[in-house]
N, C-alpha and C positions, 0 to 999 in steps of 0.2 A: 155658695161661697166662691167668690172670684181668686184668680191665682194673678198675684203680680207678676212683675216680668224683670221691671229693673228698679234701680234705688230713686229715679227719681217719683216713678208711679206709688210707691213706697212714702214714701215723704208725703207726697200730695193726699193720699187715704187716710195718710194716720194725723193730718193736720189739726183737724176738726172731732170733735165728739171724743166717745170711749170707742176704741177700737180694738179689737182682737188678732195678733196675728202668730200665724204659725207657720216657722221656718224649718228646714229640714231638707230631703231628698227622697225622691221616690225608690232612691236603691232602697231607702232605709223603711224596714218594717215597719217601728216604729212609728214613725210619722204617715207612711199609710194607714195606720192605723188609726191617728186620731182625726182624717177627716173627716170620715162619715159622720163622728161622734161632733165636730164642728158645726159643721153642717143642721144636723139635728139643733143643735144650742141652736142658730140663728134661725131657726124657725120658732121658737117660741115666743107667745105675744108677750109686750110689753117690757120686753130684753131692751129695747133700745140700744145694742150694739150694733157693732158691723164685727165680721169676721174676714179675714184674706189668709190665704196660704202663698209661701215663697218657698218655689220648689228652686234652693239655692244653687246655681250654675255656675259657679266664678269665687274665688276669694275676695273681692271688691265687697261684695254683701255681708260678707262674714266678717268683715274688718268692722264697717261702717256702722255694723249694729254689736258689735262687741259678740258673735255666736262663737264659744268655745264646743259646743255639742251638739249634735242633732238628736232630736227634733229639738226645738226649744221655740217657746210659748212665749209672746210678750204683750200686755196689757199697754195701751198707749190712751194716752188723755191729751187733749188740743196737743198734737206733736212731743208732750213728753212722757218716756220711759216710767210706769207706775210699778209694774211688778216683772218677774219672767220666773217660767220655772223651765227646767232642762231634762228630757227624757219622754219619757210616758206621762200625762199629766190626766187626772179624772176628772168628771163633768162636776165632782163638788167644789173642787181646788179653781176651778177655771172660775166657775161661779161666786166662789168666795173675790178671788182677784178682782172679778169685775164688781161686784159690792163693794168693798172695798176703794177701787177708783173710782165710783158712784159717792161715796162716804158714806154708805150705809154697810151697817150690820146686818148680819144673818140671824 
């Protein structure tokens, strides 16, 4: 799982396809916590996603993408906002989202 850097490498990853990202801060447990678990997802065959983590540095990022909380999760489809959750999220909830921006059912 790659770690963006700034908002425009951001824009440019979440252009295309279904993409997975998870913003947050490595002060914060909680999003330490859900990399590994990220990571994991993007190895599995036939996911067809991308996943990226934005270890958030600045208020610029946090405006630009609407983050009222850390960690917070957001599903992106050719550059648009499909779902987001806020806090701890599990590998079913992330799975369902991206079914979901797939337009498939579980």
């Amino acid at each position: 799982m790659i770690e963006l850097t700034n908002i425009d490498e951001i824009r440019d990853r979440i252009a295309f396809g279904i993409t997975v990202v998870l913003f947050g801060h490595y002060d914060n447990p909680a999003y330490r916590m859900q990399i590994p678990m990220m990571k994991e997802m993007e190895t599995e065959p036939n996911f067809g996603v991308r996943f990226f983590n934005v270890s958030i540095t600045d208020n610029s990022t946090l405006s630009v993408f609407g983050i009222k909380k850390i960690p917070t999760l957001i599903v992106f489809k050719a550059g648009k906002e499909i779902s987001r959750e806020e806090n701890i999220t599990v590998k079913a909830v992330i799975r369902e989202m991206i079914l979901a921006a797939k337009g498939k059912k579980q």
